[in-house]
C-alpha positions as CSV (number, residue, x, y, z in Angstrom):
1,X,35.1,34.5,-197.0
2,X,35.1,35.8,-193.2
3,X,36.0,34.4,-191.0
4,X,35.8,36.1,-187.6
5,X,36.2,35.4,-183.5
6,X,36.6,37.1,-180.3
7,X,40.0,36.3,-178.1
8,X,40.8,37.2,-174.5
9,X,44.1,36.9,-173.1
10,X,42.9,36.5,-169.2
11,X,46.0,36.1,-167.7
12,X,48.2,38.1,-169.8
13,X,50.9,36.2,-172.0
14,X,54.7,36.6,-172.7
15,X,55.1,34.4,-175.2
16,X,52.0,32.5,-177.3
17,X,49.6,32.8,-179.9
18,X,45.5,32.9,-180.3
19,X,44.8,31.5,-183.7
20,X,42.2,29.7,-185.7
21,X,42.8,27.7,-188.4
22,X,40.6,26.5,-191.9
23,X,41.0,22.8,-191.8
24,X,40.7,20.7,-194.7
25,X,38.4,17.4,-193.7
26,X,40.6,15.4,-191.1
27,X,39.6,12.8,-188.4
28,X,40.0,14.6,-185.0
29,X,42.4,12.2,-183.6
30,X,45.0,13.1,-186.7
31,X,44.7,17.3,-185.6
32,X,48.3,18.1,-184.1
33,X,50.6,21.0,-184.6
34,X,52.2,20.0,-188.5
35,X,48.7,19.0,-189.9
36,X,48.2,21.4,-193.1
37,X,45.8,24.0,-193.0
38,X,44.0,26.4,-195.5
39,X,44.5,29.4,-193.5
40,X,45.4,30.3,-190.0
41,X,44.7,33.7,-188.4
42,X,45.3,35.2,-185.3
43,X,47.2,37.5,-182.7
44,X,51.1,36.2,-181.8
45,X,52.5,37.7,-178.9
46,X,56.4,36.9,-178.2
47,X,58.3,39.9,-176.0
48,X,58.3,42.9,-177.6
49,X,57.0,40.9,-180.9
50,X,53.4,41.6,-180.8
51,X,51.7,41.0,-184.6
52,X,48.7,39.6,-186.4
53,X,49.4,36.2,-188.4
54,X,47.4,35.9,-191.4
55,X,49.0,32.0,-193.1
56,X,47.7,30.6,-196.1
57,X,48.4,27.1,-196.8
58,X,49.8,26.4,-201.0
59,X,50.6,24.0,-202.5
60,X,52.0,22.6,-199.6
61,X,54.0,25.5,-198.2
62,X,53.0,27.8,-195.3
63,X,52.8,31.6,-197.1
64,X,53.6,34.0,-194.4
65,X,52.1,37.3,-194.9
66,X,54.7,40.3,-195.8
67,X,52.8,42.5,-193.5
68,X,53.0,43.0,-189.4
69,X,50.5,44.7,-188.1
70,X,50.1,44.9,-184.2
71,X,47.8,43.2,-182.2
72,X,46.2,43.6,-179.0
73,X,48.3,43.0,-175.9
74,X,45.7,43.6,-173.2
75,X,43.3,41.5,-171.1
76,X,40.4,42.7,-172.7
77,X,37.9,40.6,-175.2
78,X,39.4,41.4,-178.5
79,X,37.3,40.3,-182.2
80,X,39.8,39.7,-185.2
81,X,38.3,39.6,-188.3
82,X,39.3,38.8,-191.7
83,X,37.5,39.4,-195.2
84,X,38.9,37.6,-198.2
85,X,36.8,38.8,-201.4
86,X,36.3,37.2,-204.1
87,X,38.4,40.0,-206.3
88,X,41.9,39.2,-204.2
89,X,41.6,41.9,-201.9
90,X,41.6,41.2,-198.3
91,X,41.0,43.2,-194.9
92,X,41.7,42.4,-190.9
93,X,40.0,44.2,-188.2
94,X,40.5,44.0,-184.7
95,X,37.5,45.0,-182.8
96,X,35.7,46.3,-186.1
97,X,38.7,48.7,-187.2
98,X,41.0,47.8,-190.7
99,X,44.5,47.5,-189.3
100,X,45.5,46.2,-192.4
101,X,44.2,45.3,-196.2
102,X,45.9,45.1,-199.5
103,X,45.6,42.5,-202.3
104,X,46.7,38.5,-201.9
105,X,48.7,38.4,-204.6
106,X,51.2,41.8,-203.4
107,X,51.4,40.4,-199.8
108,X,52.0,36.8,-199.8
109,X,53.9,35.1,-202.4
110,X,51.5,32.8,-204.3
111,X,53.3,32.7,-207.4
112,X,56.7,31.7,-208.0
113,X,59.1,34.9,-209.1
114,X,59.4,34.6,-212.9
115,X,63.0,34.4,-214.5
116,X,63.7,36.5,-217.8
117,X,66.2,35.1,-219.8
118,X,69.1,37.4,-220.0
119,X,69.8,37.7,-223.5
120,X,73.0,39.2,-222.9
């Protein structure tokens, strides 16, 4: 999966975010800030906070990604890519340069810690 487009912060911001989100099949008119998403990507800028957001939707829970890698803070045309392969590794780009990649399963918590029975 990649899923890639190009962002420009004209004005400057202080506070706000640039994403793009991977909808499941809604009716447009239903589209507002709590409806669930498969994955939402983009550049958050909030004072001195200034990070890529890589979100997957599970099982009903937003998975927010253990990682904070810096994004652009300019007013300059800015293309944020992400590549999802099929093996669970991922990257993001910004501008055609890896600012981050890893694995999905280390960086966002899909599965639910496992609890050993203390036999003690």
């Amino acid at each position: 999966l990649v899923v890639s487009f190009t962002l420009k912060h004209a004005q400057g911001i202080d506070c706000g975010g640039g994403y793009i989100k991977i909808l499941p099949e809604i009716e447009l008119e239903d589209f507002d800030g709590e409806t669930p998403y498969y994955m939402m990507f983009g550049p958050d800028i909030c004072g001195y906070n200034k990070k890529i957001h890589l979100i997957f939707g599970y099982k009903g829970k937003n998975l927010l990604w253990k990682k904070e890698p810096k994004c652009e803070d300019d007013k300059l045309t800015h293309l944020y890519t992400v590549i999802v392969n099929e093996d669970g590794t991922y990257e993001v780009q910004v501008d055609g340069e890896k600012k981050e990649s890893g694995k999905l399963e280390e960086d966002w918590d899909f599965m639910e810690p496992k609890e050993i029975d203390d036999a003690s």
